[in-house]
C-alpha positions in Angstrom: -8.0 -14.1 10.8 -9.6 -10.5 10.4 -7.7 -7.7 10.1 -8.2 -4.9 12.4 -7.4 -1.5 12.0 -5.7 1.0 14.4 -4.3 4.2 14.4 -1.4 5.4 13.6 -1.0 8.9 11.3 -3.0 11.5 13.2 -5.1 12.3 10.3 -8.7 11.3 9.8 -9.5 7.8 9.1 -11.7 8.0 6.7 -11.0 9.2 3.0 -13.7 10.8 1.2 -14.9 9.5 -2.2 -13.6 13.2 -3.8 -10.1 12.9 -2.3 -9.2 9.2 -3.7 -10.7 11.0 -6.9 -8.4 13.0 -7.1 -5.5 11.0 -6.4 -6.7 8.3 -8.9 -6.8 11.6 -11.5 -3.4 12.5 -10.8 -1.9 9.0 -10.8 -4.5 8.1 -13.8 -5.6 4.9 -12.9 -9.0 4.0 -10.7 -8.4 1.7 -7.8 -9.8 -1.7 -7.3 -12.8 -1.7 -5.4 -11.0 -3.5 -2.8 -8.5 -1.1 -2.1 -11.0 1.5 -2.2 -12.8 0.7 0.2 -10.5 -0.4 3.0 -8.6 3.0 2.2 -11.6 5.3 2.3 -12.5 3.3 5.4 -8.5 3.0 7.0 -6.3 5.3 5.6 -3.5 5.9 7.5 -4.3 3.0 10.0 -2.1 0.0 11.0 -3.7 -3.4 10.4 -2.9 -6.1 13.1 -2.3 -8.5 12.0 0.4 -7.0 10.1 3.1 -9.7 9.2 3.8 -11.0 5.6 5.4 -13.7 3.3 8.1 -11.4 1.2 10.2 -14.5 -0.7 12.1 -16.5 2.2 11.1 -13.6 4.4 8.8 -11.3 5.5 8.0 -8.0 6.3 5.7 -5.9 8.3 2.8 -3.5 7.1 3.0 -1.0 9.4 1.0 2.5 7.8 -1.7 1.5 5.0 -1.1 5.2 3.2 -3.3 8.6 3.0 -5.4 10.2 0.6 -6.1 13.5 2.9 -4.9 16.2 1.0 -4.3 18.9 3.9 -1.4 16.6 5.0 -0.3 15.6 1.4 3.2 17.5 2.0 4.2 14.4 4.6 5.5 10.9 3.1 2.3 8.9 4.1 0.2 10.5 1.2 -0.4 9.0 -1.4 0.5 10.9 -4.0 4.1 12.7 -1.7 4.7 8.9 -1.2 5.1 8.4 -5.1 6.8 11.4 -5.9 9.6 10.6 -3.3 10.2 7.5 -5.0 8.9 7.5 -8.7 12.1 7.4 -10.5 13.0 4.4 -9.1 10.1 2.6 -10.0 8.3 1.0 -13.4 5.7 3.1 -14.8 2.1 2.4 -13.2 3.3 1.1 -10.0 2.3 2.9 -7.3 2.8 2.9 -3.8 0.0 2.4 -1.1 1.3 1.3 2.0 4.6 1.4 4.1 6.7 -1.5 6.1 9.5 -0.2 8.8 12.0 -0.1 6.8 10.8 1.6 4.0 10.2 -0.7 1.5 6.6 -0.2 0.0 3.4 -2.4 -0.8 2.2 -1.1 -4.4 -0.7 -1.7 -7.0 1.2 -2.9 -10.4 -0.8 -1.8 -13.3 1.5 -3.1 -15.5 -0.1 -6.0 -16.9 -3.3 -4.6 -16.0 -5.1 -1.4 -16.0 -8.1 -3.1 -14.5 -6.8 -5.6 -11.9 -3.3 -4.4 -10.5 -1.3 -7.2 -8.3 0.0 -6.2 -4.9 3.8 -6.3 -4.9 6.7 -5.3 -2.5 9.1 -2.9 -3.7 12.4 -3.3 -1.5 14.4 0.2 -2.0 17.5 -1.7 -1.0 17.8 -4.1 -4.1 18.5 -3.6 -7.3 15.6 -2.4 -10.3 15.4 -5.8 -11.7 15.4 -7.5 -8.0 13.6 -5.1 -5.6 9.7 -6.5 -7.2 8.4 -9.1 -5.5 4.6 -10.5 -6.3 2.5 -10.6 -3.0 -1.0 -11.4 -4.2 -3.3 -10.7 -7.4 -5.6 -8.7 -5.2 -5.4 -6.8 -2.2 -8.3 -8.9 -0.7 -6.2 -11.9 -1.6 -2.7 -9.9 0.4 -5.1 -8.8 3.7 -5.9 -12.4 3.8 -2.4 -13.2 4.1 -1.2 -11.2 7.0 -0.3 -13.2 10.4 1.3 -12.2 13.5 5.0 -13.6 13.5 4.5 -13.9 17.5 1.8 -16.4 17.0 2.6 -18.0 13.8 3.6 -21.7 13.8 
């Protein structure tokens, strides 16, 4: 099923190649091309479908996050987004997206400065518990969202 994008931060939707630049600089990774290009394409957006697989779970992606740096002092951007939350995370994981209830979709560099996996970090759970592995690409995680109301 194809993911389609809709609004949901009132913040332009596209994300120029200078402003991911800059938060690649800061963070000091470069994003995979993937990412790259549905955030400089979507950012701030809501996909739909929007439901995934988290464990026995799921969860919901509901704000794919911001690279605009006029709006960088709200939680959506990219870089305000890690700050908030950096201490409680391993080094070179960084988030990118937001569910409901807070928990975060993040690139893990950690075995990888080249190809991060997508994970979900669950603020809720202990350090050594709140990681869970979505997919080895974020091509590979939009191809698993579903809508829970018409999933089998």
């Amino acid at each position: 099923m194809p993911v389609i994008w809709e609004p949901y931060l009132e913040i332009p939707n596209i994300a120029s190649d200078a402003d991911i630049r800059q938060v690649e600089e800061v963070l000091g990774v470069r994003f995979p091309a993937d990412y790259r290009a549905v955030l400089q394409a979507h950012q701030g957006q809501m996909p739909e479908p929007s439901d995934f697989k988290v464990g026995r779970g799921n969860d919901v992606l509901s704000c794919l996050l911001h690279a605009t740096p006029s709006v960088r002092d709200n939680q959506y951007h990219l870089l305000s987004g890690y700050e908030i939350i950096r201490d409680y995370l391993p080094p070179t994981v960084f988030p990118i997206a937001e569910t409901p209830g807070g928990n975060k979709i993040c690139l893990d560099y950690r075995t990888s400065s080249d190809a991060p996996v997508i994970i979900h970090w669950n603020h809720e759970l202990d350090e050594d518990q709140a990681i869970t592995l979505l997919a080895p690409s974020f091509t590979d995680f939009l191809a698993k969202l579903y809508d829970l109301d018409h999933s089998v």
